[in-house]
N, C-alpha and C positions, 0 to 999 in steps of 0.2 A: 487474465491473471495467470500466473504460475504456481507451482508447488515449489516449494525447496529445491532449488537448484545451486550447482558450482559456479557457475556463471549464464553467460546471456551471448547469447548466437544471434545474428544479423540474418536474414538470409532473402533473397531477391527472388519473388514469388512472382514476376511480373509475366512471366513463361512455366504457367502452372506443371506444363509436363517437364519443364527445366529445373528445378528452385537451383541458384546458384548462393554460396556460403558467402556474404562479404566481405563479414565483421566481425566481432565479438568484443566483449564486454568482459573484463575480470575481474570479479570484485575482489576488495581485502580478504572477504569470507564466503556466503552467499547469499543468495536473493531469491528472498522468501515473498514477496508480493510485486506486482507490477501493472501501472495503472501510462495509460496515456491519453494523451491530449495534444492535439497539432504537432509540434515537431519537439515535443517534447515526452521522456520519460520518467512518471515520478514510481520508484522503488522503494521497498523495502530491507534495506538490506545490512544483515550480522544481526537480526531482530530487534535493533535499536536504531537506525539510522534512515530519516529518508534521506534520498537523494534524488538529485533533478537533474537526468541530462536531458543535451543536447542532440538530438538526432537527425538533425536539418540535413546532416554530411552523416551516413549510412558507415561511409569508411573513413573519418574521421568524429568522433563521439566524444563527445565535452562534456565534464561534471562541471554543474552552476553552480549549484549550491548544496547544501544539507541541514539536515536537523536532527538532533540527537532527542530522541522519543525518552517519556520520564519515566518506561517500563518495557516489558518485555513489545514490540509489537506484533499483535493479533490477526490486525486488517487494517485494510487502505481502501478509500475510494475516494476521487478527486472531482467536483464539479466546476469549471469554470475557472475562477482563481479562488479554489478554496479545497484545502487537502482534509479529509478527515482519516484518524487513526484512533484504533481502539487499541490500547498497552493494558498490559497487566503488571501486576508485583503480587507476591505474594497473599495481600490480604484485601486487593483492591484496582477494579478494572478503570479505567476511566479513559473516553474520547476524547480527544485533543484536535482541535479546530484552528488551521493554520492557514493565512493567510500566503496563498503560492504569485500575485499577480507580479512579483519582483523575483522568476525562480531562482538569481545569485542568492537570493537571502529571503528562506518561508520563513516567516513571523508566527510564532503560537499569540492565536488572536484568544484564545480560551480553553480551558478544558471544563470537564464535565463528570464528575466522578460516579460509579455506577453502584458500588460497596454492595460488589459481587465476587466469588470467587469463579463464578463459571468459564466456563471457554469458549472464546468466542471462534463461530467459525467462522464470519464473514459478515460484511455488510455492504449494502445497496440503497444508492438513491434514487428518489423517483420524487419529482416536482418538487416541492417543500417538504420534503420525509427521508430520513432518515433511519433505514432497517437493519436493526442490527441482530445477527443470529450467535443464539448462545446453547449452550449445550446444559440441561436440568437435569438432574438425579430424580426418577418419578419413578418409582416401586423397585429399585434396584435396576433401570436401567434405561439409557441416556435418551433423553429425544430434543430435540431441537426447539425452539420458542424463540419470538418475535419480541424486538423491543422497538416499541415504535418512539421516535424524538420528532414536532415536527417546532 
């Protein structure tokens, strides 16, 4: 995964005391999460947008498809052909479960509303579960808690 970045660097690690630069990526804005899968990348990026490239060709890179999230996006993680993203708005966090196995076009197969204001920092999958980490207010200050979905 990444932090907020301006864009996305290629780089050919195949000669670890060599890395050679090959490529790059620029988005309209930036790219706040990054998730992959075979010769594909699915992103996060301008906090609303995923997107799916094509990375098959390292020095030539293909946007397939996108999906415009119903809030700000929090996190990403992608199993198999199925993308999950936590968004927030103002008064209401909720998961959005997107169907990736066509990447020209993810489909929101569902969302999931949490009617939380917390922040999430991330989530991970593991078998049939679904961990989502959120940040709680607990005596004046923040700690981290588990929301488990299976």
């Amino acid at each position: 995964m990444s932090d907020i970045s301006l864009g996305l660097l290629i780089v050919d690690i195949s000669n670890p005391q060599e890395p050679q630069l090959i490529g790059s990526y620029i988005p309209s804005g930036y790219i706040k999460e990054i998730e992959s899968r075979d010769n594909l990348l699915y992103i996060i990026e301008n906090r609303d947008y995923l997107k799916v490239i094509d990375v098959s060709n390292p020095n030539d890179l293909q946007i397939l498809g996108s999906y415009e999230t119903t809030g700000i996006a929090q996190s990403l993680a992608v199993i198999e052909e199925t993308a999950y993203i936590v968004s927030s708005s103002p008064d209401l966090l909720c998961l959005e479960v997107l169907d990736v196995s066509n990447p020209d076009l993810p489909i929101i197969l569902f969302d999931y509303p949490f009617h939380s204001t917390s922040q999430i920092t991330g989530v991970y999958i593991k078998d049939n579960y679904l961990f989502v980490m959120e940040l709680i207010m607990k005596e004046k200050q923040l700690l981290p808690e588990c929301i488990l979905l299976s």
